[in-house]
C-alpha positions in Angstrom: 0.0 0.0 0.0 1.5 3.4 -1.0 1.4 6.4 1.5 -1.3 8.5 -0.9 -3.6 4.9 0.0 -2.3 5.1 4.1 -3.2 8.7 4.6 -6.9 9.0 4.3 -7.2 6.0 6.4 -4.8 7.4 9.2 -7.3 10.7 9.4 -9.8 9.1 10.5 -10.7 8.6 14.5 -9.9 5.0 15.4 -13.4 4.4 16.7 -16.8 5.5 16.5 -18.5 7.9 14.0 -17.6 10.3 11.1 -20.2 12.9 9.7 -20.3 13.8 6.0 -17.6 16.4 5.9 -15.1 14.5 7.7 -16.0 11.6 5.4 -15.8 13.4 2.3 -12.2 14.3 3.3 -11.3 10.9 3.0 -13.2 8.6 0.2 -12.2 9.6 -3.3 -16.1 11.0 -4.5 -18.0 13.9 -4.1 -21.4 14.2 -1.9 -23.5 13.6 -4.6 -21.6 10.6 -5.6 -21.7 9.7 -1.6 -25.4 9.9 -1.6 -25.5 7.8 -4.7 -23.8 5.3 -3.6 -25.4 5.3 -0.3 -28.9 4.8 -1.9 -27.8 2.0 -3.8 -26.1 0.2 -1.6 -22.8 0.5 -2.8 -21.8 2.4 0.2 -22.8 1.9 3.9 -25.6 3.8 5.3 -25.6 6.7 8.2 -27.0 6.3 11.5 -29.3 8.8 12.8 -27.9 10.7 15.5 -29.7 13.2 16.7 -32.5 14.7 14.4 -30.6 16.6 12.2 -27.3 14.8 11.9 -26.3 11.5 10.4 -23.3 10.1 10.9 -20.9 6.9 9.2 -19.4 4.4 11.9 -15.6 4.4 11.4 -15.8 0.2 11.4 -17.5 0.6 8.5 -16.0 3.0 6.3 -12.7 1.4 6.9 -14.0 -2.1 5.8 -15.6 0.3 2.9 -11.5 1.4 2.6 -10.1 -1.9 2.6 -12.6 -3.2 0.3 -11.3 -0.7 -2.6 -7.5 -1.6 -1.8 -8.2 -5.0 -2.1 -9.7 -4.7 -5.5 -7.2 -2.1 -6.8 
Protein backbone atom coordinates (compact mmCIF):
# COMPACT_ATOMS: atom_id res chain seq x y z
CA UNK A 1 0.00 0.00 0.00
CA UNK A 2 1.46 3.37 -1.02
CA UNK A 3 1.40 6.43 1.52
CA UNK A 4 -1.33 8.45 -0.92
CA UNK A 5 -3.64 4.90 -0.04
CA UNK A 6 -2.31 5.08 4.13
CA UNK A 7 -3.20 8.73 4.58
CA UNK A 8 -6.86 8.99 4.33
CA UNK A 9 -7.22 6.00 6.44
CA UNK A 10 -4.82 7.40 9.21
CA UNK A 11 -7.31 10.73 9.36
CA UNK A 12 -9.80 9.05 10.48
CA UNK A 13 -10.73 8.61 14.52
CA UNK A 14 -9.91 4.98 15.41
CA UNK A 15 -13.36 4.42 16.68
CA UNK A 16 -16.76 5.47 16.51
CA UNK A 17 -18.54 7.92 14.03
CA UNK A 18 -17.56 10.29 11.06
CA UNK A 19 -20.15 12.88 9.69
CA UNK A 20 -20.27 13.82 5.96
CA UNK A 21 -17.63 16.42 5.93
CA UNK A 22 -15.14 14.46 7.72
CA UNK A 23 -15.95 11.61 5.40
CA UNK A 24 -15.77 13.39 2.27
CA UNK A 25 -12.23 14.32 3.32
CA UNK A 26 -11.34 10.89 2.97
CA UNK A 27 -13.22 8.56 0.22
CA UNK A 28 -12.20 9.62 -3.35
CA UNK A 29 -16.10 11.00 -4.49
CA UNK A 30 -18.03 13.92 -4.12
CA UNK A 31 -21.37 14.19 -1.95
CA UNK A 32 -23.47 13.64 -4.56
CA UNK A 33 -21.64 10.60 -5.56
CA UNK A 34 -21.67 9.75 -1.57
CA UNK A 35 -25.36 9.86 -1.59
CA UNK A 36 -25.51 7.81 -4.75
CA UNK A 37 -23.76 5.34 -3.58
CA UNK A 38 -25.44 5.28 -0.28
CA UNK A 39 -28.90 4.78 -1.90
CA UNK A 40 -27.81 2.05 -3.76
CA UNK A 41 -26.14 0.18 -1.60
CA UNK A 42 -22.78 0.51 -2.80
CA UNK A 43 -21.80 2.36 0.18
CA UNK A 44 -22.82 1.88 3.89
CA UNK A 45 -25.56 3.78 5.29
CA UNK A 46 -25.60 6.73 8.24
CA UNK A 47 -26.98 6.31 11.46
CA UNK A 48 -29.29 8.85 12.79
CA UNK A 49 -27.85 10.73 15.51
CA UNK A 50 -29.66 13.22 16.65
CA UNK A 51 -32.54 14.66 14.45
CA UNK A 52 -30.56 16.62 12.20
CA UNK A 53 -27.29 14.83 11.91
CA UNK A 54 -26.33 11.48 10.41
CA UNK A 55 -23.26 10.14 10.94
CA UNK A 56 -20.87 6.86 9.23
CA UNK A 57 -19.45 4.39 11.91
CA UNK A 58 -15.61 4.41 11.45
CA UNK A 59 -15.83 0.15 11.36
CA UNK A 60 -17.47 0.60 8.50
CA UNK A 61 -15.98 2.99 6.29
CA UNK A 62 -12.65 1.40 6.94
CA UNK A 63 -14.02 -2.12 5.85
CA UNK A 64 -15.59 0.30 2.86
CA UNK A 65 -11.53 1.42 2.60
CA UNK A 66 -10.07 -1.85 2.57
CA UNK A 67 -12.64 -3.19 0.26
CA UNK A 68 -11.28 -0.74 -2.56
CA UNK A 69 -7.52 -1.59 -1.78
CA UNK A 70 -8.25 -4.97 -2.08
CA UNK A 71 -9.66 -4.71 -5.54
CA UNK A 72 -7.21 -2.07 -6.82
Amino acid sequence: MSAAQSAPRASLPSEGFVCRNQLLEVIPFSASTLARRVADGSFPKPIRVSKRLNAWNVRDVRAFIDSLDANA
